[in-house]
Backbone as CSV, one residue per row, in Angstrom:
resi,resn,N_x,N_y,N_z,CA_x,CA_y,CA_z,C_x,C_y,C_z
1,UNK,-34.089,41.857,1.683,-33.082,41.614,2.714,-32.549,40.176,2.623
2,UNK,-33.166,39.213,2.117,-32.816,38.049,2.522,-32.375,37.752,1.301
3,UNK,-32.380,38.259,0.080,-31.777,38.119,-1.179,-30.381,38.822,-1.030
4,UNK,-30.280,39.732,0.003,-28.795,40.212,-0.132,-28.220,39.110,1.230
5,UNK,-28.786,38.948,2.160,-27.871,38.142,2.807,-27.582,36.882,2.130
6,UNK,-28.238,36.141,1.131,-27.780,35.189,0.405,-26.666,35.297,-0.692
7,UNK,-26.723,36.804,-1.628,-25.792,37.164,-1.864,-24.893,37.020,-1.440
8,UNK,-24.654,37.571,-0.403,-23.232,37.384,0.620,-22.908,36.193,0.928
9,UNK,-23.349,35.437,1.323,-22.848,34.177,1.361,-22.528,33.565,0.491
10,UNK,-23.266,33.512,-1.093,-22.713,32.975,-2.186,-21.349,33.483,-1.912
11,UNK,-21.163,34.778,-2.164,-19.969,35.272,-2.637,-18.844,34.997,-1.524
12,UNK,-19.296,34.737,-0.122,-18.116,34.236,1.025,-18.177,33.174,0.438
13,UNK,-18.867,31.901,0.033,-18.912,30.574,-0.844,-17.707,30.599,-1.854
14,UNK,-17.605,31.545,-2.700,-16.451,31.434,-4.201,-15.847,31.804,-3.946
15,UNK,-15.513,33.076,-2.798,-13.901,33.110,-2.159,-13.153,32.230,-1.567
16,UNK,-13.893,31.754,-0.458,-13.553,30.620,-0.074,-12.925,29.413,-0.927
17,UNK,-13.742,28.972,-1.930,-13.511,27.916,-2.879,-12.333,28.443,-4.082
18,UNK,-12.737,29.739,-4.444,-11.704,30.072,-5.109,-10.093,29.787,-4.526
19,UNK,-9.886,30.394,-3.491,-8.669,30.399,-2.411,-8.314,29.485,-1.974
20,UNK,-9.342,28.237,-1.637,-8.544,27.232,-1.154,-8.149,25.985,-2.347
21,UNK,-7.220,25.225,-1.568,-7.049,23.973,-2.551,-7.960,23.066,-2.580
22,UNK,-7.967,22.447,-3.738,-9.086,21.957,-4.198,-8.786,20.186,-2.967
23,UNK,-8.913,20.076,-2.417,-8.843,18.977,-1.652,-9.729,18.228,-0.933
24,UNK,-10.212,16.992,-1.120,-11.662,16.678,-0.664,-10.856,15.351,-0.098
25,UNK,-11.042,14.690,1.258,-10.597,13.525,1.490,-11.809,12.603,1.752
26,UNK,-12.152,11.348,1.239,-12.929,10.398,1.769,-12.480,10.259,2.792
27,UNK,-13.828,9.664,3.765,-14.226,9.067,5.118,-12.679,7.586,4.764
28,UNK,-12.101,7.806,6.282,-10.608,7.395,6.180,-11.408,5.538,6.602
29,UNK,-10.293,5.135,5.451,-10.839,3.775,5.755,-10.521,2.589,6.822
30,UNK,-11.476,1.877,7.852,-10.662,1.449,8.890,-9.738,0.497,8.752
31,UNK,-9.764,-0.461,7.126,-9.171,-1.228,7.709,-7.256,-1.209,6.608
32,UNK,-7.514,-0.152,6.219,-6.286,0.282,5.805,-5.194,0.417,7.073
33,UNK,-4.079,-0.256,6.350,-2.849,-0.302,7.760,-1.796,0.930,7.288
34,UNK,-1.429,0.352,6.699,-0.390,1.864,5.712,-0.398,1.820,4.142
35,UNK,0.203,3.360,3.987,-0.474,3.582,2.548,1.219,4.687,2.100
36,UNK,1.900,3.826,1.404,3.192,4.804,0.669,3.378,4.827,-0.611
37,UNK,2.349,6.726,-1.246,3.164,6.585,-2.536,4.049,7.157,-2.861
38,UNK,5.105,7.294,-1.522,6.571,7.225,-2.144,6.651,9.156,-2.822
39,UNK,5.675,9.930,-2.664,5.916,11.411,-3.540,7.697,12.131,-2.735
40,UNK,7.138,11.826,-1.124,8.338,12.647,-0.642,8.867,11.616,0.774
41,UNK,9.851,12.353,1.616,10.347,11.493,2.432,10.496,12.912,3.011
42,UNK,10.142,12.675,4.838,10.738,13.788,6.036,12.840,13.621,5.934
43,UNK,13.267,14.025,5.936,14.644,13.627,6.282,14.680,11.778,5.985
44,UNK,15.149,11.518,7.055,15.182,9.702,6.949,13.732,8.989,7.305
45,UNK,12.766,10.071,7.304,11.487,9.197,7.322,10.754,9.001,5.875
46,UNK,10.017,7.739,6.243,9.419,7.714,5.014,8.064,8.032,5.641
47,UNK,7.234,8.257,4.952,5.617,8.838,5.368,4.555,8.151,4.815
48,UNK,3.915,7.517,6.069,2.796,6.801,5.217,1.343,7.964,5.421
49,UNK,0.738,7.555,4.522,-0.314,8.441,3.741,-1.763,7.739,4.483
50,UNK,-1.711,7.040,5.382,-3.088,5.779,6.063,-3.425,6.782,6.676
51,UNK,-3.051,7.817,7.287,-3.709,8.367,8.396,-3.472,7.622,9.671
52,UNK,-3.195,6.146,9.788,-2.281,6.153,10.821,-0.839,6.139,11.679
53,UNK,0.097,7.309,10.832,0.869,7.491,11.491,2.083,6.608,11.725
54,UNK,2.138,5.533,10.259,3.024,4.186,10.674,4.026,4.431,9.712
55,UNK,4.674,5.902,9.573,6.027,6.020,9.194,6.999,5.009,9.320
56,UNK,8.080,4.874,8.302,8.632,3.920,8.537,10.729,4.842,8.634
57,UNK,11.691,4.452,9.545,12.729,4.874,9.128,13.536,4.169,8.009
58,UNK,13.784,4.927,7.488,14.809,5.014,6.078,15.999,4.138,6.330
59,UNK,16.434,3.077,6.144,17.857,2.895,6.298,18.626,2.221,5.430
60,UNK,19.655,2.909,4.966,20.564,2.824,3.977,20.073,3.822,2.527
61,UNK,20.200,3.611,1.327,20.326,4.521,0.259,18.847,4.339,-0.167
62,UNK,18.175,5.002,0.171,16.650,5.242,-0.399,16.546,6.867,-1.054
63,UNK,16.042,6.778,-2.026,15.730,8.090,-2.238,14.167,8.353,-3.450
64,UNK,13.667,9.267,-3.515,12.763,9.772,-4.186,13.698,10.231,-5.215
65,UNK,12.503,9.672,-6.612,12.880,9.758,-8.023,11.689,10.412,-8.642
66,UNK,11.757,10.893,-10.199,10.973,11.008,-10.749,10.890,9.820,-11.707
67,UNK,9.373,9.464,-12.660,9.404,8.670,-13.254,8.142,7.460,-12.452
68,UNK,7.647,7.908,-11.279,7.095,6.478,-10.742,5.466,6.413,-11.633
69,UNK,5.218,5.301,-11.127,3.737,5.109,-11.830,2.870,6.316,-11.697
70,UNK,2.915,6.648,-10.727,2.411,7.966,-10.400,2.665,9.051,-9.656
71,UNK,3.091,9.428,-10.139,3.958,10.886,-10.161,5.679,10.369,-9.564
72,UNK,5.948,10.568,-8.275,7.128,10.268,-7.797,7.282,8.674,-7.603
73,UNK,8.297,8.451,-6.711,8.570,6.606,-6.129,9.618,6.667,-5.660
74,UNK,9.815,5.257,-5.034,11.198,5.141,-4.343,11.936,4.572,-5.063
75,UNK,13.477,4.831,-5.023,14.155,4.279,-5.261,15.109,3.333,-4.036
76,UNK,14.955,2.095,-4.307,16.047,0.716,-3.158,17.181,1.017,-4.165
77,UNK,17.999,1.142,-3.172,20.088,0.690,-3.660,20.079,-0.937,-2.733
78,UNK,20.303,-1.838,-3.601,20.464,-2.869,-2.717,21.202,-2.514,-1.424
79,UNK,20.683,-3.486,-0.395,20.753,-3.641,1.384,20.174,-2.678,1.800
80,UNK,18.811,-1.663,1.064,18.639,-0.575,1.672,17.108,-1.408,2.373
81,UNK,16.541,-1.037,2.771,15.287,-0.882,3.628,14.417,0.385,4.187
82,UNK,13.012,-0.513,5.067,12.457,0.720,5.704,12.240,0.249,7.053
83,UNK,12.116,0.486,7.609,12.147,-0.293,9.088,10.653,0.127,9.935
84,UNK,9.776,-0.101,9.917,8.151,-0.071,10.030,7.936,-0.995,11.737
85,UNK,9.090,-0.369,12.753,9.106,-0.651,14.204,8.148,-2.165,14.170
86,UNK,8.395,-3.070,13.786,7.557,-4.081,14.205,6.775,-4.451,15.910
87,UNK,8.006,-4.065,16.398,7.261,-4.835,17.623,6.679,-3.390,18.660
88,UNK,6.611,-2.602,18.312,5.624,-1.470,18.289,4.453,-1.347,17.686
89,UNK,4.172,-2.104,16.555,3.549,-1.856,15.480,1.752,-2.239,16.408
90,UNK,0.693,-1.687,16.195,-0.486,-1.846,17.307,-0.840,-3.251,16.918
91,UNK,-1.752,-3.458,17.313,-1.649,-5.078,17.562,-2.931,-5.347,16.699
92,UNK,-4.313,-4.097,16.907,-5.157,-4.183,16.102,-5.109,-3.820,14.417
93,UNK,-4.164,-3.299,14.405,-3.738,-2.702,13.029,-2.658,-3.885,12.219
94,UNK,-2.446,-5.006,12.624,-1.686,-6.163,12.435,-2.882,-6.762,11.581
95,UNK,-2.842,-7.317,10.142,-3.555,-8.257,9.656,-3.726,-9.878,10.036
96,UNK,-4.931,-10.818,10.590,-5.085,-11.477,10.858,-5.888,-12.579,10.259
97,UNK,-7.219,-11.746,10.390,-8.208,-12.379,9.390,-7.868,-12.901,7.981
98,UNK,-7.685,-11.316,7.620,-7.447,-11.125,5.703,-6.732,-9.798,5.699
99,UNK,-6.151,-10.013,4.959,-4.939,-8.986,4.107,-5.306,-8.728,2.709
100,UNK,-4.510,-7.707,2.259,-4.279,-7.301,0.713,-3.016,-6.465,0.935
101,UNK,-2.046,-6.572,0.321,-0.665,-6.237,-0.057,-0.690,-5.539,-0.972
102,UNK,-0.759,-4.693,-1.642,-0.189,-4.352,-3.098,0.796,-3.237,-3.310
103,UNK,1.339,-3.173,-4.659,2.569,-2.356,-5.025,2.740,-2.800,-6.735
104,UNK,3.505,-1.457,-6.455,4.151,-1.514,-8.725,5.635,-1.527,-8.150
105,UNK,5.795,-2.498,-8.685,7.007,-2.522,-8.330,7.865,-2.328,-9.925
106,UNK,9.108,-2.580,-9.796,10.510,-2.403,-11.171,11.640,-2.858,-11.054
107,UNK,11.716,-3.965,-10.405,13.159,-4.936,-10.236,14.178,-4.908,-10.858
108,UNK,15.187,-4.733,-10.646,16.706,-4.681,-11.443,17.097,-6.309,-11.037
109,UNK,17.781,-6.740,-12.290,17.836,-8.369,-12.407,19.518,-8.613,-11.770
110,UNK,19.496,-8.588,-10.041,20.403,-8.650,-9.459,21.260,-9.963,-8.929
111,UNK,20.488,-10.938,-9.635,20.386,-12.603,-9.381,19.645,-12.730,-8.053
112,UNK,19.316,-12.043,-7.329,18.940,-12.168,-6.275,17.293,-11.792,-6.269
113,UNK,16.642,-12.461,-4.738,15.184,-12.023,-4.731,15.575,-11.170,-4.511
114,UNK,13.783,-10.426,-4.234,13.301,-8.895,-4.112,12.348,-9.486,-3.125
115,UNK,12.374,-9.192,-1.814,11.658,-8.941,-0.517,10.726,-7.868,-0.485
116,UNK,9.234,-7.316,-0.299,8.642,-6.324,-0.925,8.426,-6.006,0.516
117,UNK,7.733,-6.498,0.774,7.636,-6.156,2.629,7.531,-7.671,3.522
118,UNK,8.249,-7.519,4.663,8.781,-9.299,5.472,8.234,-8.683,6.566
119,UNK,7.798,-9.649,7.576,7.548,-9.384,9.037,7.943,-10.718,9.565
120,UNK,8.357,-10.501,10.865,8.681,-11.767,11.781,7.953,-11.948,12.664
121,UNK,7.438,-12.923,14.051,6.641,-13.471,14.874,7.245,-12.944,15.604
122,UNK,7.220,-13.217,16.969,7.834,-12.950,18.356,8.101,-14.416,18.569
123,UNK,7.414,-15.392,18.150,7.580,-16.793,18.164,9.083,-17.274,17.426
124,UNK,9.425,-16.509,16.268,9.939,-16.753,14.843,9.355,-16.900,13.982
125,UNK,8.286,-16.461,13.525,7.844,-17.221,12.324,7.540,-16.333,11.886
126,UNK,8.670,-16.572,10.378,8.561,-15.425,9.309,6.992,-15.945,8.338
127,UNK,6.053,-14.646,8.617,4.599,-14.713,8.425,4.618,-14.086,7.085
128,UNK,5.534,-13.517,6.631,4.596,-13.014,5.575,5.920,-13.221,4.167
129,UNK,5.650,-12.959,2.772,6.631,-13.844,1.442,5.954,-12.912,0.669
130,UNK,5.863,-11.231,0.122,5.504,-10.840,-0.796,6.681,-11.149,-1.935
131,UNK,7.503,-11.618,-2.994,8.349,-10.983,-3.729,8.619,-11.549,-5.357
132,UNK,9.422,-10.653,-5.704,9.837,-11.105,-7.004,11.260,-11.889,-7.130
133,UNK,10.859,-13.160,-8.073,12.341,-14.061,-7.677,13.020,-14.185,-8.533
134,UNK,14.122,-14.859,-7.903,15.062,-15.162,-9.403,14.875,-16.534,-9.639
135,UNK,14.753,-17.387,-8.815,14.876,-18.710,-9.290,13.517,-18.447,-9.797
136,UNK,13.305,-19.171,-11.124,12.243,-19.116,-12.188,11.685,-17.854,-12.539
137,UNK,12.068,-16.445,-11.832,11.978,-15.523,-12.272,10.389,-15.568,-12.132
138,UNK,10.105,-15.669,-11.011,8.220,-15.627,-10.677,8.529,-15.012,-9.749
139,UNK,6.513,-15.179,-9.275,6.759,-14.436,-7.905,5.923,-15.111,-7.031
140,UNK,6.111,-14.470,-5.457,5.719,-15.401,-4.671,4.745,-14.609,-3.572
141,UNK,4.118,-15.585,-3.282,2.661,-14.396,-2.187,2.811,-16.049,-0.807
142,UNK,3.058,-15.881,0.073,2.905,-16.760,1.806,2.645,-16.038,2.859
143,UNK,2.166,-16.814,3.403,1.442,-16.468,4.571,1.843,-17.756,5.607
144,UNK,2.130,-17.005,6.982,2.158,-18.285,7.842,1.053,-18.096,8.699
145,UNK,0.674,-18.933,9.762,0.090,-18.496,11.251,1.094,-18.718,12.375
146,UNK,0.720,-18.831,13.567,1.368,-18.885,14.625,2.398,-20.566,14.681
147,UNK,3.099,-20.482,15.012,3.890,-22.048,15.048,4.360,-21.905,13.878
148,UNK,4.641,-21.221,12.581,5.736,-21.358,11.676,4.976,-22.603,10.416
149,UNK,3.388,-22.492,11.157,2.647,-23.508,9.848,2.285,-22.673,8.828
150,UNK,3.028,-22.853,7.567,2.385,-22.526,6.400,0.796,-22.544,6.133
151,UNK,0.179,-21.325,5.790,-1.610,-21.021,5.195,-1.320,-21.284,3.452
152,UNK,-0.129,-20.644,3.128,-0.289,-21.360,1.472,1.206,-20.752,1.060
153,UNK,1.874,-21.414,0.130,2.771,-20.689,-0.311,2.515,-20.606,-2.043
154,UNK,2.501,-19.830,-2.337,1.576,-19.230,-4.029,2.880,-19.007,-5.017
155,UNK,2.957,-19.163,-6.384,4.343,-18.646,-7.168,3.593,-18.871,-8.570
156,UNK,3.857,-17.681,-9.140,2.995,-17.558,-10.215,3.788,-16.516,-11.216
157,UNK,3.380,-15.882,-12.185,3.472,-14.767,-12.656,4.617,-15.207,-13.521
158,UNK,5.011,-14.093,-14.209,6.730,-14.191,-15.021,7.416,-12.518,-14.127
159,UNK,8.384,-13.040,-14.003,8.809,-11.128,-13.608,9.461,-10.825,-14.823
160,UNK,9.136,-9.490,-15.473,10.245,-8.798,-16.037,11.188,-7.869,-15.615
161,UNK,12.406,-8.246,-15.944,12.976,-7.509,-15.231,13.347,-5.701,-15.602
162,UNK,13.451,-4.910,-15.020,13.790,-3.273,-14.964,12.451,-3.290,-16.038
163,UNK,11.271,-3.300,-15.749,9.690,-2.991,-15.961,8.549,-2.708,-15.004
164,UNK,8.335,-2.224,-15.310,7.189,-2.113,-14.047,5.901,-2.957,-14.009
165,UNK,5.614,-3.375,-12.572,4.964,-4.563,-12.912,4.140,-4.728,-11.957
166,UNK,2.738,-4.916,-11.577,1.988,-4.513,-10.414,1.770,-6.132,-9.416
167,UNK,2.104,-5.815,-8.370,2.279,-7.287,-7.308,1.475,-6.699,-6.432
168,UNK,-0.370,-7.695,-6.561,-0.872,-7.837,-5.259,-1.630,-9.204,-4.801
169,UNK,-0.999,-9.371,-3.462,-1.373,-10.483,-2.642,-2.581,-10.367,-1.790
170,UNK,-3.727,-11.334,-1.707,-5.078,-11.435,-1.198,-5.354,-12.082,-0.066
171,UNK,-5.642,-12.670,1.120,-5.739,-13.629,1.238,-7.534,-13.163,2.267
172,UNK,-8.532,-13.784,2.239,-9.658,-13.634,2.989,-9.915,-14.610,3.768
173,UNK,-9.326,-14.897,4.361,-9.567,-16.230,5.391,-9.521,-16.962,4.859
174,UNK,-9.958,-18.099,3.948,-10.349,-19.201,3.013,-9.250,-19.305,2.460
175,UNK,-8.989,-18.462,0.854,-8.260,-18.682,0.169,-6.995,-17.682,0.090
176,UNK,-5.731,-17.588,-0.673,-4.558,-16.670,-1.030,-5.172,-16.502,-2.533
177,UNK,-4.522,-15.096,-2.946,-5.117,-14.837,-4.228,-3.554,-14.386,-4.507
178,UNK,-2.902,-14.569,-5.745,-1.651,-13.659,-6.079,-2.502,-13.024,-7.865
179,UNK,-2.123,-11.900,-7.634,-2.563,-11.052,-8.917,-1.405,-10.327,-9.102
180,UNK,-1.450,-10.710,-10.936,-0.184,-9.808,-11.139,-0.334,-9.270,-12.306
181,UNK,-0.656,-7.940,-12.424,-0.954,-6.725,-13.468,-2.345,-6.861,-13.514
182,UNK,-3.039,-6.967,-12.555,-4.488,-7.077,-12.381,-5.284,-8.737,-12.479
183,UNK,-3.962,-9.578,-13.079,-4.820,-11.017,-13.452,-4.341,-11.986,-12.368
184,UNK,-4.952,-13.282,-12.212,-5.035,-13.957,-10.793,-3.756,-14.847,-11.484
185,UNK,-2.907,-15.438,-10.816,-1.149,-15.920,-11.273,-1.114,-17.198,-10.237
186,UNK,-2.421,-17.029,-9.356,-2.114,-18.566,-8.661,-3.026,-18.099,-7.410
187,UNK,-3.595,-19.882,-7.108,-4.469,-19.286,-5.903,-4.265,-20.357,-4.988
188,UNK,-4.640,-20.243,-3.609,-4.163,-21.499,-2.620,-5.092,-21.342,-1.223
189,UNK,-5.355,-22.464,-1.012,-6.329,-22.830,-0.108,-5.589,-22.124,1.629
190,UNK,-6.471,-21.722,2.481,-6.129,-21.456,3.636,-6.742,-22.019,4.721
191,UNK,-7.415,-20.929,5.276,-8.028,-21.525,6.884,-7.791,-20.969,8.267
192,UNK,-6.535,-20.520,7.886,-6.064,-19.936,9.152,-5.789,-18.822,9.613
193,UNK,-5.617,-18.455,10.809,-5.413,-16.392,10.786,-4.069,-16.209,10.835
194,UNK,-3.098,-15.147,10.835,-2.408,-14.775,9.972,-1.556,-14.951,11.865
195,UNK,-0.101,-14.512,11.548,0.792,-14.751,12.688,0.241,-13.282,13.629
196,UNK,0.192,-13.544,14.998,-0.415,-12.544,15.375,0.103,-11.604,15.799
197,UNK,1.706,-11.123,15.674,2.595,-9.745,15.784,3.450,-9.620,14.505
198,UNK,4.576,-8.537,14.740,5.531,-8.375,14.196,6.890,-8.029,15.221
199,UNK,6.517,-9.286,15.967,7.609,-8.613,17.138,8.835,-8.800,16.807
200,UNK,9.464,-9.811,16.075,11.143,-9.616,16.043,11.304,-8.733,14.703
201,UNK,9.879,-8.102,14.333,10.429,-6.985,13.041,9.432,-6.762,12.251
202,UNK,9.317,-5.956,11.584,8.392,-5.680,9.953,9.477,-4.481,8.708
203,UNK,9.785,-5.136,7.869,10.406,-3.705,6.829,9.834,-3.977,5.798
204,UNK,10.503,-3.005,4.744,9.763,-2.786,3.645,11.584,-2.616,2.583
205,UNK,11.284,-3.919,2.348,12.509,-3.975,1.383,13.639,-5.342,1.431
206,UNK,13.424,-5.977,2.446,14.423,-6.524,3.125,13.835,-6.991,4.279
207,UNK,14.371,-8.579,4.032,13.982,-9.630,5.276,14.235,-8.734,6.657
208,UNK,13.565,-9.668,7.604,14.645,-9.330,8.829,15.992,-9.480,9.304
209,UNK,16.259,-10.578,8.822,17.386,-11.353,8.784,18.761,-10.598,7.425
210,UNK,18.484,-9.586,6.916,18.913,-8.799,5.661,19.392,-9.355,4.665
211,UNK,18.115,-10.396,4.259,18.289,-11.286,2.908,17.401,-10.536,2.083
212,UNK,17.586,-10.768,0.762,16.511,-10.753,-0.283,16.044,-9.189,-0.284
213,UNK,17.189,-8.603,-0.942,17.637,-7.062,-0.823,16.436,-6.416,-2.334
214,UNK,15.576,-5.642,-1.827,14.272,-5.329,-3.037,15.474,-4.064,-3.629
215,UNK,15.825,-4.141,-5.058,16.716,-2.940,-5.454,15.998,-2.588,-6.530
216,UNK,15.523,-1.690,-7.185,14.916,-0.919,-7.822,14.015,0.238,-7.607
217,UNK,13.074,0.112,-8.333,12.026,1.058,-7.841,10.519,0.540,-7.235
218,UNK,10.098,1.046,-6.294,8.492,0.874,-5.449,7.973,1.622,-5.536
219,UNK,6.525,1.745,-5.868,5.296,3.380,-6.106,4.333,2.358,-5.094
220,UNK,3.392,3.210,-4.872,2.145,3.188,-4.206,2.283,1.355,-3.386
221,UNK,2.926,1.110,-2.366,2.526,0.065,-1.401,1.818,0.745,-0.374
222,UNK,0.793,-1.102,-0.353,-0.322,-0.390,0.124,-0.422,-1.763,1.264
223,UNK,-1.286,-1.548,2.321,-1.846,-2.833,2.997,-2.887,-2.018,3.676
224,UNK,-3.573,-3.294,3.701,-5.611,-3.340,4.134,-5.562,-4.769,4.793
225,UNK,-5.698,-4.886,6.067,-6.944,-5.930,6.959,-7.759,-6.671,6.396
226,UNK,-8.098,-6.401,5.046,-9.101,-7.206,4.408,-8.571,-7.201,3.333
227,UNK,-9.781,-7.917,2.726,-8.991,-8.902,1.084,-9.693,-8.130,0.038
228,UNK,-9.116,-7.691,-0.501,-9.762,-6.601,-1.745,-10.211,-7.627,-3.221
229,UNK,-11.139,-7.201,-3.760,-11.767,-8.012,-5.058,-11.079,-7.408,-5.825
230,UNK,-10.905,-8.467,-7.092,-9.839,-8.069,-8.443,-10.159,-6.774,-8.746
231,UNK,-11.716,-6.441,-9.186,-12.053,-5.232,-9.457,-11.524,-4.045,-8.805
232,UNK,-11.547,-4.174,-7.747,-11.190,-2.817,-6.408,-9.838,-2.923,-7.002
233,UNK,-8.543,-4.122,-7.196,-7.239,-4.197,-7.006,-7.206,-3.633,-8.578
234,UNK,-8.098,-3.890,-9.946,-7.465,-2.713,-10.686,-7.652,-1.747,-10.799
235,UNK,-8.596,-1.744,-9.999,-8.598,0.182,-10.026,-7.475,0.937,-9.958
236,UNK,-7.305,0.097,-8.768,-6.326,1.026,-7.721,-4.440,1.045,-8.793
237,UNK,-4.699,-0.063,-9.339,-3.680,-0.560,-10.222,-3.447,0.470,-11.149
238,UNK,-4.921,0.763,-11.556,-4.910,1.624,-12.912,-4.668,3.203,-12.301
239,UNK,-5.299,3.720,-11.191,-5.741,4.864,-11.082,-4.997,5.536,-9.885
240,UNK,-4.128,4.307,-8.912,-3.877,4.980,-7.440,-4.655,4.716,-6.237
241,UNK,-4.313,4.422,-5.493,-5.265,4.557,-4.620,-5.414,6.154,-3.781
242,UNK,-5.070,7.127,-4.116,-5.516,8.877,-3.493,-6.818,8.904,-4.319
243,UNK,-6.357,8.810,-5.614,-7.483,9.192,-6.848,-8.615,8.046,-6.679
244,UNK,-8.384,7.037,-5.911,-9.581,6.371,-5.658,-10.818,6.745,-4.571
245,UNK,-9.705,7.139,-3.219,-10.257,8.186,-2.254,-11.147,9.154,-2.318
246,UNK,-10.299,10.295,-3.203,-10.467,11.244,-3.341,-12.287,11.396,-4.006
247,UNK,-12.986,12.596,-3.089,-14.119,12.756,-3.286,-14.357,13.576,-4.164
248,UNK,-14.872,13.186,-5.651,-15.449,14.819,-6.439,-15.824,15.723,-5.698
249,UNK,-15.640,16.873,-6.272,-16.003,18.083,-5.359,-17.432,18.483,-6.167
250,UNK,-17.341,18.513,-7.395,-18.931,18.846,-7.939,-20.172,18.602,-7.337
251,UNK,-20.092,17.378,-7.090,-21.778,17.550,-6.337,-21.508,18.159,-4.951
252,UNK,-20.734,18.253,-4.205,-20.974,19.178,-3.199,-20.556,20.424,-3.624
253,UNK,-19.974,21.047,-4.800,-19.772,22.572,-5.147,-21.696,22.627,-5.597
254,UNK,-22.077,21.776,-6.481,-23.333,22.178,-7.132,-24.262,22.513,-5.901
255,UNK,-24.662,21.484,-5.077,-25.278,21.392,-3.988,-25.053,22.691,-3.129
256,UNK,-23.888,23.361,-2.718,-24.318,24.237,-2.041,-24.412,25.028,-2.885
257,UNK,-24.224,25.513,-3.803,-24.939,26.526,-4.841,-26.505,26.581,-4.728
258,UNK,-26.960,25.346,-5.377,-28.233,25.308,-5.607,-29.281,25.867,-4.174
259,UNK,-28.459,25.269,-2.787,-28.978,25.714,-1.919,-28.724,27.132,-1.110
260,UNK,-28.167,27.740,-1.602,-27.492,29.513,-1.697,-28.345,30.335,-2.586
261,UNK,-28.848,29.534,-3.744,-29.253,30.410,-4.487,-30.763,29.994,-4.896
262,UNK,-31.363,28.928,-3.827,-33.055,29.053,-4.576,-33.742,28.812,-2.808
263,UNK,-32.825,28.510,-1.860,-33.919,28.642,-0.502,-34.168,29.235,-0.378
């Protein structure tokens, strides 16, 4: 009797698994803020992938392409943006301590910067400088705090232009880290916590002020509360961050097997 009720359950076990999609999500991480790789867009929303819900609206010529680092991406038409409600934005989900920024970005050489994501103070003080430039054709990672005092302003790297090219910014309380294609491009002393809203704004493409128009292509931008180690940042460089998430299913397919078929 108890060899056929185990039977049965194996076999509700491989229907089950057979039928469904293979989808396993890691334990959601807290200090991830938003997570866009850009595969699809609702109408004029864009969709972030964090699990918290910090869609951003679409405005002006954005669209999904094929071709991105991984799998899909966005495409910027210069003056386009994303508009990520700043002064809505929760207050605990605002980076303070430490940040990590990252993105693959693909710049078209428009003479102009590329703004990757900007936020403003409620004070004024534009807190945050991810981008790729034209003057010297580098790039740049800043951070302010409250009062419009600079924590570091960083410029490192070479940009190439219409290439794809991976931009991520660090900062852990102490120091700013700028890494670019996984290697460190400049580092700068800190101290201080980060501006503490985004009340006159936050986008993703474009100042607040609608300078420094990002036109090309963006895959996988990402931001985390905390400061990620080079190692973690190439992973994610190399592999994605879903596919970093994402939980093998084998040892829990083996595991309940083994325990279906010898208790």
């Amino acid at each position: 009797m108890v060899y056929i009720i185990r039977s049965i359950l194996l076999s509700l076990f491989m229907m089950c698994f057979i039928f469904s999609p293979l989808v396993f999500s890691a334990p959601k991480d807290p200090d991830l803020v938003f997570y866009f790789p850009f595969e699809e867009f609702n109408g004029n929303i864009a969709l972030d992938k964090s699990g918290n819900g910090r869609n951003g609206d679409i405005k002006g010529n954005i669209k999904i392409v094929d071709n991105g680092k991984f799998g899909k991406c966005a495409e910027f038409q210069t003056g386009s943006y994303i508009d990520m409600h700043g002064p809505d934005f929760p207050a605990d989900q605002i980076p303070r301590s430490a940040i990590t920024l990252c993105a693959w970005i693909k710049c078209k050489n428009t003479g102009d910067h590329h703004e990757i994501f900007n936020a403003r103070a409620s004070d004024q003080t534009w807190l945050i400088h991810p981008e790729a430039r034209s003057d010297g054709n580098n790039f740049r990672w800043l951070l302010r705090t409250d009062g419009a005092t600079t924590i570091f302003d960083i410029r490192g790297g070479a940009v190439t232009w219409d290439k794809w090219q991976h931009f991520a910014g660090v900062y852990d309380g102490k120091k700013g880290i700028l890494y670019i294609d996984g290697e460190v491009a400049g580092e700068g002393n800190g101290g201080a916590k980060i501006a503490k809203d985004w009340g006159l704004g936050a986008r993703i493409g474009r100042t607040i002020d609608d300078a420094r128009p990002f036109t090309g292509l963006m895959d996988e931008l990402i931001m985390w509360k905390k400061a990620l180690t080079k190692d973690e940042i190439k992973v994610i460089m190399e592999k994605g961050l879903e596919a970093t998430m994402a939980v093998s299913p084998i040892g829990s397919i083996s595991t309940t097997w083994g325990q279906l078929k010898f208790e």
